[in-house]
N, C-alpha and C positions, 0 to 999 in steps of 0.2 A: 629420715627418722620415721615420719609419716609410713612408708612402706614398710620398713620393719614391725613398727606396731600389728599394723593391717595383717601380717602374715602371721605376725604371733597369736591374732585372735584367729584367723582360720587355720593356722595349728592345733590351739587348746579345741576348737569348734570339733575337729576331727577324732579327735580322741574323747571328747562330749559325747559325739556322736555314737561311737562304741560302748561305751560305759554306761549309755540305757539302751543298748539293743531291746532287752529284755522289756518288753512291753507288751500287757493284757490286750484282747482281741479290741476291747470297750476303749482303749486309749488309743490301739491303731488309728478307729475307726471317727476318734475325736479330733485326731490330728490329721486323718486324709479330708475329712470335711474343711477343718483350720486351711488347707491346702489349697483347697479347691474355691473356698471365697478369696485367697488373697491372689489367685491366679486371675481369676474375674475379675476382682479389683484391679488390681496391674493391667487389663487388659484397658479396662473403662479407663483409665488414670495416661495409658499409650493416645487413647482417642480424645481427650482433653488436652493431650500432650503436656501432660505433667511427666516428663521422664525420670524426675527426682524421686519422686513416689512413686513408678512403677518400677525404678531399678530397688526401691528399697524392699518392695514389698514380693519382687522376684526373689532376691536374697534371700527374705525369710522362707518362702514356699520351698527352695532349693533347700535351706537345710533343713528344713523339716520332712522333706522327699529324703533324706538320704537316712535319716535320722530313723526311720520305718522303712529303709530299703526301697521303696516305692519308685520304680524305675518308669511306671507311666507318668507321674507327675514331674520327676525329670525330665523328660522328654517333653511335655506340654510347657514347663518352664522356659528352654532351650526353643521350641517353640515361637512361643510369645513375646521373647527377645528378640528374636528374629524379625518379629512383629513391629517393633519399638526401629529397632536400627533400619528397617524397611521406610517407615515412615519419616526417619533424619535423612534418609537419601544415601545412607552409608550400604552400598548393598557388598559389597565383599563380606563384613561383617555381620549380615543378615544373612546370606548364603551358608558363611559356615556355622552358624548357630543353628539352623533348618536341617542340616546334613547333619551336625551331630543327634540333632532331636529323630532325624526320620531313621538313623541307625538302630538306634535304641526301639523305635518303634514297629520295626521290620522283625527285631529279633525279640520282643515281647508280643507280637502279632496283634498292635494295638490300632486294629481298623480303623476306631472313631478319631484319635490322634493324627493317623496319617492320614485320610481325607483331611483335618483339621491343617496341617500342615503342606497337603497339596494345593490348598488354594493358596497359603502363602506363597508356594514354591512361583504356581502361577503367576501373582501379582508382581513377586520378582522380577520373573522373564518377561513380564507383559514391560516393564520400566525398564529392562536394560534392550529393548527394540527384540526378542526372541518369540512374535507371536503364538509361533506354531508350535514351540516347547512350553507356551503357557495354554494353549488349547490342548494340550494332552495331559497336563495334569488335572486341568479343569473337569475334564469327561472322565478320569482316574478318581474326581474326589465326585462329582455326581452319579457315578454307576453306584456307589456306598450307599448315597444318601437315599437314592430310591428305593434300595435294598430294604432299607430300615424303614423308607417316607417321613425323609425331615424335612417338612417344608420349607420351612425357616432354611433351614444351608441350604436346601435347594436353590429359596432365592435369591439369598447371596452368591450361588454359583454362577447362577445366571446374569445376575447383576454384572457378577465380574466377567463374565462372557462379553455382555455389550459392553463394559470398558474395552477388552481385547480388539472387540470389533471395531469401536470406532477408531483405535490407532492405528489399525491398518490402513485405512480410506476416509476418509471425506466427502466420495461421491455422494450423490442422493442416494443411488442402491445400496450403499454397505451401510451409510448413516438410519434410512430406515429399517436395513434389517437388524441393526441396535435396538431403535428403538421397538420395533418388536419384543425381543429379548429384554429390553426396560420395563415393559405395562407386563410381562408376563409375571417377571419379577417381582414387580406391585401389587400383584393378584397374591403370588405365594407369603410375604413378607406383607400382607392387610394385619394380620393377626398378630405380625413380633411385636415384642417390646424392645428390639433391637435397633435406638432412635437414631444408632451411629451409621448404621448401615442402610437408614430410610433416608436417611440425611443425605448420603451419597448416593441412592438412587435419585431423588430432584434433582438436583446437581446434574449426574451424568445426564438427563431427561432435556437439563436446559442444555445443556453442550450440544448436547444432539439436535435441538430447535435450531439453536444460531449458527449450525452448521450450513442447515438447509435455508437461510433467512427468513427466518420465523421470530424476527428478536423479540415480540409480543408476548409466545406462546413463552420462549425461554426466559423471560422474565418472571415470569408466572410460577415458572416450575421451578426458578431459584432465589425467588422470594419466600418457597415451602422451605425449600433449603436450608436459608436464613433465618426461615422462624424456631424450626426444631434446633438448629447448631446452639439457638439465642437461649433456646429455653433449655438445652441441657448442658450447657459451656463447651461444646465439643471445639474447641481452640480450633484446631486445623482445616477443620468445614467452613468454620464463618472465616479465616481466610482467604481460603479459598473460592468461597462461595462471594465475598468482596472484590477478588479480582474478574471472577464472570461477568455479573453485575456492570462491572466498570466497561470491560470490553461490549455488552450489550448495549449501555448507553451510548457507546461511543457510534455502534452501530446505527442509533436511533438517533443518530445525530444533537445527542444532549450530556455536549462537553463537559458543562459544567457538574454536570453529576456523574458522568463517568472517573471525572479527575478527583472528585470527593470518594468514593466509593473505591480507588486507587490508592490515596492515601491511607485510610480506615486499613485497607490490605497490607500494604508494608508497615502503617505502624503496627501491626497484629504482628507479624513475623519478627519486628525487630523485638518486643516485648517477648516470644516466644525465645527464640534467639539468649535474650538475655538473661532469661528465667532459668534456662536449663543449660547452661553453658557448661557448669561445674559438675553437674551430673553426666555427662556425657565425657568428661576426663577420667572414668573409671574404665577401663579396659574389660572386655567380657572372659578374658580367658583368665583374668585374678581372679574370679570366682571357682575356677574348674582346675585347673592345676595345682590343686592341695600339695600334691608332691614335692612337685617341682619347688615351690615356694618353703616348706622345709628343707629341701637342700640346701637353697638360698641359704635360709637362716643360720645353719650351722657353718656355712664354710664363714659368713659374715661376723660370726660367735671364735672361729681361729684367726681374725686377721690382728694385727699390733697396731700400736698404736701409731705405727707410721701411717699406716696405710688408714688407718679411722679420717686425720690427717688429711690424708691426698681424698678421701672419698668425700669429706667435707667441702673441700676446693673444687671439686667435681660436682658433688651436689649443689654449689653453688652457683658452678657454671652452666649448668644443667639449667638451673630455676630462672636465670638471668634470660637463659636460651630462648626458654619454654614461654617467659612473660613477653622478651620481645616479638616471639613469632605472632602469639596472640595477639598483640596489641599491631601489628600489621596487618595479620588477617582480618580481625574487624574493622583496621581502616580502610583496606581492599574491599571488604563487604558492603560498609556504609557508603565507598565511593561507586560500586557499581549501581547498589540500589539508587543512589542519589541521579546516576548518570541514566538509569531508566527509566525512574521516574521524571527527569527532566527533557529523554528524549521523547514521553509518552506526551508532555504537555505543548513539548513542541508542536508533534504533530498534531495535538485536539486543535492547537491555536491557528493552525495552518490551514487546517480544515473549519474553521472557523473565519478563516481570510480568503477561503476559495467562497461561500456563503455570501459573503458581504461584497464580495468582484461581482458575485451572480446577481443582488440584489439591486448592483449600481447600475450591471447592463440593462436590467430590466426595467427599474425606472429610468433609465436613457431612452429604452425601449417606447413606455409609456407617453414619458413628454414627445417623442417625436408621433406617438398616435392622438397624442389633443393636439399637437397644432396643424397635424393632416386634418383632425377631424374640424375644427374651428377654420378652417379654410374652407373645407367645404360648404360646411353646414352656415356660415356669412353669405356663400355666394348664394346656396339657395333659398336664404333669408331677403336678399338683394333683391333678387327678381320680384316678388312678389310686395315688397315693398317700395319698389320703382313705380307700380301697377298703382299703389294707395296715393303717392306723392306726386303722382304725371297726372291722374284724373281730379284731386282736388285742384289743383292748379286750373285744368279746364275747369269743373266747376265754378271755382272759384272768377273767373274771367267773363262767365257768362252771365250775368248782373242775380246772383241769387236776392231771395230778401233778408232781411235784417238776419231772424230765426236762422236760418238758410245758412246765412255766411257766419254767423256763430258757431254753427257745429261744425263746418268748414275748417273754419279759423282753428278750431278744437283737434279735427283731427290730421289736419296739416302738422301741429305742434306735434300729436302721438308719433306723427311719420317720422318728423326730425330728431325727434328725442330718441326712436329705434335705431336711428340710423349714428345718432351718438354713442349709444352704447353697444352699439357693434362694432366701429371706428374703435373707442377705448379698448374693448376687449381683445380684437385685432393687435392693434401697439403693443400694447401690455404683453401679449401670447409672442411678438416679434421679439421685444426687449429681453424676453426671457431666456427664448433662445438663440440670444446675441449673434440675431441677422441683422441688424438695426448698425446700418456706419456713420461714421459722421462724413458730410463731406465737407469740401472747402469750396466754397465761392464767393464772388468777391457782393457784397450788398451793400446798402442804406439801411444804419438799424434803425436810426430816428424814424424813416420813412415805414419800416417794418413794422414798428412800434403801433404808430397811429394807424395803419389799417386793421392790425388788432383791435384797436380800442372802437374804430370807426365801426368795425361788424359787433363787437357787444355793446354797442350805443345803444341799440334796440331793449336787448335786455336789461341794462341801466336805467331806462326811461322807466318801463314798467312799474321797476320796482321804485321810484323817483330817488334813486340814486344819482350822484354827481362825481366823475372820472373827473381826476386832476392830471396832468400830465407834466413830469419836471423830467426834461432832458438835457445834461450838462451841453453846455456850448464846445468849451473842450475838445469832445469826444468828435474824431476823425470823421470825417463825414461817410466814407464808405472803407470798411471792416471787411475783412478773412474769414470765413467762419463757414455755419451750417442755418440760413434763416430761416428752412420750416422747422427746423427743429425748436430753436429759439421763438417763433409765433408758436408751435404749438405749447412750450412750457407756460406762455405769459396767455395764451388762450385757458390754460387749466387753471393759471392761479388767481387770473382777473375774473372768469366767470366764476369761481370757488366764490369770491369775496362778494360778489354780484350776488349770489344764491343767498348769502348768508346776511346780507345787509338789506334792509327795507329802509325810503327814507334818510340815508347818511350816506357818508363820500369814502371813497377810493383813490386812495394819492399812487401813483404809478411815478417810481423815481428812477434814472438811469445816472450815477457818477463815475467820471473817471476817479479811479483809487490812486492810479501810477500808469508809469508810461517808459518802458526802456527799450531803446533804438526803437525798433517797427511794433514790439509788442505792447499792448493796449490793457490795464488789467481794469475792469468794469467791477464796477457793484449794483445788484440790482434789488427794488424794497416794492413789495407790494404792503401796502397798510390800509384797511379797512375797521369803522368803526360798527362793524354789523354783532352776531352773536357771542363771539370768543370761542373759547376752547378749555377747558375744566384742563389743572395738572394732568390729572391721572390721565387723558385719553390722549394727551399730546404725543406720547410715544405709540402709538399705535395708528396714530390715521393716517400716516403713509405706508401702511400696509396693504392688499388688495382684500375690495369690497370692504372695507372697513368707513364708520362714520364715529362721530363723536357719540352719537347713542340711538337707539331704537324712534325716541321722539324726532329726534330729528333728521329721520331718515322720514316719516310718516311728514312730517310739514315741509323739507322742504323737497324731498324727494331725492333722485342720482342713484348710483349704485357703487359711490368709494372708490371709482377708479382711478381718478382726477389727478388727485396727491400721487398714487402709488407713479404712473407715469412719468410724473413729474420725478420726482428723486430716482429713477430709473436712467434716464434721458439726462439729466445730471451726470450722473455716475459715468454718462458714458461720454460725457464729455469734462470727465476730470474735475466734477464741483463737487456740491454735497448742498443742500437745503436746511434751513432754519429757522425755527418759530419762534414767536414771542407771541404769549397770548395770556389773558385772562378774562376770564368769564362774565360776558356782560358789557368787558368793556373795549370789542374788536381784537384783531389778530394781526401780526406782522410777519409775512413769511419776508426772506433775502437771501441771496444767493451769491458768488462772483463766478466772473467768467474772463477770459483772456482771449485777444483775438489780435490779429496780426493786420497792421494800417496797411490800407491800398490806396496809394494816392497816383492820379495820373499826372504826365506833366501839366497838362490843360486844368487849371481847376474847372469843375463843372458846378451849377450854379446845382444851390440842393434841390430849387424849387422845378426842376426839372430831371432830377434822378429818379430812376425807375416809373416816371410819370409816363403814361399811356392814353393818347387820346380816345377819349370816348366815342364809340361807333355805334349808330343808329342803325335800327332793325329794318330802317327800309332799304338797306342795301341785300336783303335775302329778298326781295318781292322779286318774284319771278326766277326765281333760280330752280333750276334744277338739282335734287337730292335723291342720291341713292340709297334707301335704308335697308340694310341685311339683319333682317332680324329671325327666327325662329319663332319664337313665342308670339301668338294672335295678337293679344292684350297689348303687349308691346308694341307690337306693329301700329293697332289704333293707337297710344295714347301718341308716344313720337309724330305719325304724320298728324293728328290734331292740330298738335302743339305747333306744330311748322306751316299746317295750312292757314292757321290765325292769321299768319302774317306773309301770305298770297305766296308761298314757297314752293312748286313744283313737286309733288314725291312721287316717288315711284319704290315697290319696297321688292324684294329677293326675299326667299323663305328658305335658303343656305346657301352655301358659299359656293356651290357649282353656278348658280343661277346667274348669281352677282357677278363672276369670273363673264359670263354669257354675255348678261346685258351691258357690262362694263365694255365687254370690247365692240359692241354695236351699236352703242347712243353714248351720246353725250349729256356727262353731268360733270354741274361746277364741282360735285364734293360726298363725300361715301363715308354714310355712317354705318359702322363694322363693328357686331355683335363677333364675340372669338366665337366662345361652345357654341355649337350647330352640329347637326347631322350631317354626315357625308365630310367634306373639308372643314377645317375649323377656319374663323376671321382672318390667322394669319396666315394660312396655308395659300387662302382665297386671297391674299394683300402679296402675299409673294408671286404669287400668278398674274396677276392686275399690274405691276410694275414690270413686266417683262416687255410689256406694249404701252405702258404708259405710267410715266415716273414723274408728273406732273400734277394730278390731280389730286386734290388734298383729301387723304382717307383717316376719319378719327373713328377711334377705337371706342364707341358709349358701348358699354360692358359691364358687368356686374364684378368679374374674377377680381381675385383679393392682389391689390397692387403693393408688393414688395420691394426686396434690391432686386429684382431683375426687371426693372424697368427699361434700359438700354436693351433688351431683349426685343421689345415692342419697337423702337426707334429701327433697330437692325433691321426686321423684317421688311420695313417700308412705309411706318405709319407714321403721320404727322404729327399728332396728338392722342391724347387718352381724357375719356372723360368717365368717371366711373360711375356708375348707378347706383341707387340712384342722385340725383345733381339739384343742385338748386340751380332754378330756372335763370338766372341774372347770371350763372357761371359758364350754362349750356348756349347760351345766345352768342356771350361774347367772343365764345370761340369758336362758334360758327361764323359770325360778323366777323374776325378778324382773318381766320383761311378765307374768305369769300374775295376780301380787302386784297387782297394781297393777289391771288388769283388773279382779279381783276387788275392790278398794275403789273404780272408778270406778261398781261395777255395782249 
C-alpha cells in the first residue's frame, strides 16, 4: 500500500511538474538558486552521513530540476547520489547513478559537472582495486580544473591522487611519493572552507606516517583529523579517524588505548548503521522511473478483487521475508563486528603477554647479574679485609698499651662486624636464588645447641645478659638433619635477642612436641626480656634490611638481615617463624622442625659426642709451611702469624712456583690461595697430587664458598678455610692436619 501511495504522489508530481512549466526568468532563477543550496546541503548531510536527509533533500532539488527543465542540476543530483551510495560501500549503485549523471552531462557539454563527477568516478575505481582507471579520470578532472585554476578541486584532485597512491604500495617509495601529493594538497586547500576534505587529508597524512613507522608523526596528523571531524560532526571521519588512532596505539605499544579508541570506532558505525537503516531501503531508481511506476499503477487500478487478495498474502509474505532477512543480517553484522573486535583484543592481550615473558627474562636476567656481581665484589671486599683483621691480631699480640689496645679492640670489632655483613648478605643473595640445599647428616643438636650459646657468651656478658638453656631430656641424642643450617638460624635469633636486651635473660627452649616411628617433631622458643616490638612493625621485620624503626637502627646498630635469613632458611626446610611481642616488655620468636632419630646400636655416652680434644699450638713449632699467596700484604700477615709460634714458612707467589718447590722440599702442609696469576690454587693442587697425595693442602682463600664445595674436596684439598678467619678457627686446623700428619708418619 505504502508503494502505491509513493507512485501516486510521483504521478500527480509529474503532471505538477507540467502544469507550471510556464515560469518567469526571476522565478527560474529563484528555484535554480533553491537547487543549488539543497544540493550542497545534501552533499554536507552525505559527509555527516546523515543519508535520511541527503536522500530527502536530493528529492527535492530533483524535482525542482525537472520542474525548470534544468538538466545540469539533474545530473549534479545523479551525481551526488552517487556520492552518498559511494560512501555506504554500495558501489554497483554508485556506478550507475555516475553514468546516468556523466550522460546527461556529455550531451549538455557540462565541464564543471563532469570533472565534478570524474573524481567521483575516480574514487570508485580507486575502491573497487582499478588504480589506473581512477588515475585517468583523476588527470580528466584536473586538466579542467587548471584550465579554469580551481585551487580548491585542484587540491582535492590531488588529495585523491595520494589516496590512489598509497593503495597501490606501501613501500617507502610510493608511500613518500603520496605523501608528496598530500603537503601539495595542503598548500592548495590552505584557503577552503572545505573541513570535509581537510579532514581527510590529516587522515590520509597519518596513514602515510604509520606506513613508513612514524607512529608519532601519524598520531599527530590524526589527532588534526579528529579535531575538525569533532568540530564539524563529520560522522564518517571520526570513524574512521577512531580506527587509525587505535591501530597507531597498538603500534606504540599502548593496548589499552588502542582497544578504547577501537571501541569509540565501532560504536560510531554501529550508531551510523542504525540511524540510516530506513533511509537506505528507498531504491534510487523509484525516483527516476516516473513511467514506469504509472504503468504500474494502472495495471494495479484493473486487478479484482481476487487478485487485491493474493497480492495482500503476497505483500505479507514479502514483509515477513524482508523483516527476517534484516533481522539476520544485523545479527551476521553484530556477530562479525563482535568477532573483530574480540579477535583485535586477543591479540592487544597477547602482545601484552609477549611484554611481561620479556620483562620476567629480564629480571631473571638482572637477579643472575647481582649475584655475579655480589660474588665478586665479597671476594674483593675479603682480601682487603683479611689485611685489617690478620695485622690487628699481630698488633694486638705485641703487648700494645692500654690506649693502644682500645682502638685495637675497636677496630678488630669494625673487622668482624664487616665480615658479618658480608656473610648475611652472601646467605640472603644464596637463599634467593635457591642454591642453598638442605643436607642431611647425622648430629648432636643439644651439643650443637651449646656451642652456639658458648660463642655468643662473649656477647651476652657485655651486655650483662643471662642465657638460660632448657633442653628436653627426651629428645634423641643424635638427630638427621642439616646442623649449620640449624646453628646458623639459633645464631640469628640468639644474637637478635642479645642486641636488643641490656641487663635481662634469654631462655633458649628445645621440646619434643611428638615422636612417630624414627620421626622426631621439635619445637623451638627463643624468649627475651630486652626491647620488644610495636604491632605495627611486627609484620615487616622479617623483610630484608628492615628494623623495627630508624632509632633503633642508630642505638643498636645491624643492617636487618638477621630475621630476613632466618624465615628464609625456614622456608626451606618446611617451617615458617613466629612472634609474640610487645613493646617494652621482650619478644618471643618459635619455630618447629622435624628430624629423623639416628640411634646406633652401641649407645654413645653424649658427653663424648662430637667432643674433639683440644690441640696445642706447640705442635706447629718447627714445621714447615708452604704459603701460596699472590697478594704481598697477605703474604706478611699469614707468615707473621705462624712465625709467633716458631712455624717454618716458606711462601710461593703462584701456583707454578708452589707446583716447583712442592715437588723439591719438603713440607708438613700447604696453605693454597685459588685466584693467582698464571694457574689458579686448584689447578696448582691438582699438579701437587700427581707426585704427592699425602701432604695436607688447605685452601685460606677469600672466594665466596657455595654448594660447590665438594668441588674443592675433588681437586685434592684437605680443608678450606676462608678469609678472612678468626684466629682460634685458623690454628686449629692447622694443629689438627699437623696431628694427624704426624701419626700417618
Amino acid at each position: 500500500m505504502r508503494n502505491i501511495l509513493f507512485s501516486v504522489f510521483i504521478f500527480l508530481s509529474f503532471f505538477s511538474s507540467h502544469a507550471f512549466q510556464e515560469k518567469s526568468e526571476a522565478e527560474i532563477s529563484k528555484v535554480d538558486t533553491q537547487i543549488r543550496e539543497l544540493l550542497g546541503s545534501a552533499e554536507i548531510a552525505i559527509n555527516v552521513l546523515n543519508f535520511e536527509k541527503a536522500l530527502e533533500q536530493l528529492d527535492t532539488a530533483l524535482e525542482l530540476a525537472k520542474q525548470i527543465g534544468n538538466q545540469k542540476s539533474i545530473a549534479l543530483s545523479s551525481s551526488i547520489l552517487s556520492q552518498l551510495f559511494y560512501v555506504r560501500h554500495d558501489y554497483p549503485k554508485a556506478i550507475t547513478e555516475l553514468e546516468r549523471a556523466i550522460s546527461i552531462q556529455r550531451e549538455i557539454k557540462d565541464e564543471t559537472g563532469l570533472a565534478f563527477s570524474y573524481l567521483t568516478y575516480a574514487k570508485l575505481f580507486n575502491a573497487t582495486n582499478s588504480p589506473e582507471r581512477a588515475i585517468k579520470y583523476l588527470n580528466l578532472a584536473e586538466d579542467y580544473y587548471i584550465k579554469i585554476n580551481d585551487k580548491e578541486s585542484l587540491g582535492i584532485t590531488t588529495l585523491n591522487r595520494a589516496v590512489v597512491t598509497l593503495g597501490i604500495s606501501s613501500d617507502e617509495e610510493n608511500v613518500n611519493l603520496a605523501l608528496n601529493y598530500l603537503n601539495k594538497a595542503q598548500e592548495l586547500l590552505k584557503e577552503s572552507a572545505n573541513k570535509y576534505e581537510i579532514s581527510r587529508l590529516y587522515y590520509y597524512k597519518a596513514r602515510a606516517y604509520l606506513l613508513i613507522d612514524n607512529a608519532n608523526q601519524a598520531e599527530l596528523e590524526a589527532l588534526k583529523a579528529m579535531k575538525i571531524s569533532t568540530q564539524y560532526d563529520l560522522g564518517g571521519m571520526i570513524m574512521y579517524t577512531n580506527g587509525l588512532l587505535s591501530q597507531i596505539k597498538e603500534d606504540q605499544r599502548k593496548y589499552t588505548q588502542s582497544l578504547s579508541y577501537l571501541k569509540v570506532s565501532n560504536s560510531i558505525r554501529d550508531s551510523i548503521f542504525n540511524m540510516n537503516k530506513e533511509a537506505l531501503a528507498v531504491e534510487a531508481s523509484t525516483r527516476y522511473n516516473v513511467d514506469a511506476m504509472r504503468n504500474n499503477l494502472q495495471e494495479l487500478a484493473e486487478q479484482n478483487a481476487e487478485q487485491e487478495r493474493s497480492l495482500k498474502v503476497n505483500k505479507l509474505t514479502t514483509i515477513l521475508s524482508v523483516a527476517l532477512i534484516t533481522i539476520l543480517s544485523l545479527l551476521t553484522l553484530s556477530l562479525y563486528k563482535n568477532n573483530n573486535l574480540r579477535a583485535r583484543a586477543n591479540d592487544l592481550l597477547q602482545k601484552k603477554n609477549d611484554e611481561l615473558t620479556l620483562a620476567k627474562e629480564n629480571a631473571e636476567k638482572a637477579s643472575l647479574a647481582k649475584a655475579q656481581f655480589l660474588s665478586t665484589i665479597t671476594h674483593e671486599l675479603r682480601t682487603p679485609l683479611y689485611a685489617v683483621t690478620g695485622l690487628t691480631h699481630l698488633l694486638l699480640e705485641e703487648s700494645p698499651t692500654e690506649n693502644q689496645k682500645e682502638h685495637l679492640n675497636s677496630l678488630k670489632f669494625s673487622g668482624e662486624y664487616l665480615l658479618s655483613l658480608i656473610n648475611n648478605i652472601l646467605d640472603l643473595n644464596k637463599l634467593e636464588a635457591k642454591k642453598v640445599e638442605v643436607l642431611d647428616t647425622s648430629f648432636n643438636l643439644e651439643k650443637r645447641i651449646s656451642d652456639v650459646l658458648v660463642a655468643l657468651k662473649n656477647s651476652a656478658d657485655d651486655k650483662k645478659t643471662r642465657l638460660h638453656y632448657d633442653f628436653d631430656p627426651a629428645i634423641p641424642k643424635k638427630l638427621k638433619g642439616d646442623p649449620l643450617k640449624i646453628s646458623q638460624i639459633l645464631i640469628n635469633l640468639v644474637g637478635n635477642s642479645i642486641k636488643f636486651t641490656e641487663d635481662g635473660d634469654i631462655w633458649i627452649s628445645v621440646k619434643r612436641v611428638n615422636q612417630v616411628g624414627q620421626l622426631v617433631f621439635l619445637h623451638f622458643e627463643i624468649k627475651d626480656s630486652g626491647e620488644g616490638i610495636s604491632k605495627e612493625k611486627q609484620s615487616s621485620i622479617f623483610e630484608n634490611f628492615t628494623q623495627g624503626s630508624l632509632q633503633i637502627n642508630r642505638k643498636f646498630g645491624g643492617t636487618g638481615l638477621g630475621l630476613s635469613i632466618v624465615k628464609n632458611l625456614l622456608n626451606l626446610m618446611n617451617s615458617e617463624i613466629f612472634l609474640e611481642s610487645d613493646l617494652g616488655k621482650g619478644s618471643t620468636f618459635s619455630f618447629d622442625l622435624k628430624f629423623e632419630a639416628y640411634e646406633h646400636a652401641t649407645e654413645i655416652p653424649a658427653s663424648q659426642l662430637e667432643k674433639e680434644t683440644p690441640l696445642s699450638n706447640d705442635i706447629m713449632h718447627d714445621k714447615k709451611i708452604l704459603i701460596v699467596e699472590d697478594n704481598k700484604i697477605n703474604q706478611m700477615i699469614t707468615r707473621k702469624i705462624l712465625e709467633k709460634h716458631n712455624v717454618i714458612c716458606e711462601v710461593a707467589d703462584n701456583g707454578n712456583i708452589a707446583v716447583e718447590k712442592a715437588s723439591n722440599n719438603y713440607f708438613d702442609l700447604i696453605l693454597m690461595d685459588i685466584h693467582m696469576p698464571g694457574i689458579s690454587g686448584i689447578e696448582a693442587t691438582i699438579l701437587i697430587r700427581e707426585f704427592d697425595d699425602k701432604i695436607p693442602i688447605v685452601a685460606l682463600t677469600a672466594v665466596t664458598l657455595d654448594e660447590n664445595l665438594d668441588e674443592f674436596y675433588l681437586n685434592g684439598f684437605t680443608d678450606i678455610i676462608p678469609k678472612p678467619y678468626k684466629t682460634e678457627e685458623f690454628f686449629n686446623k692447622i694443629n689438627f692436619h699437623l696431628s694427624k700428619r704426624n701419626v700417618h708418619a
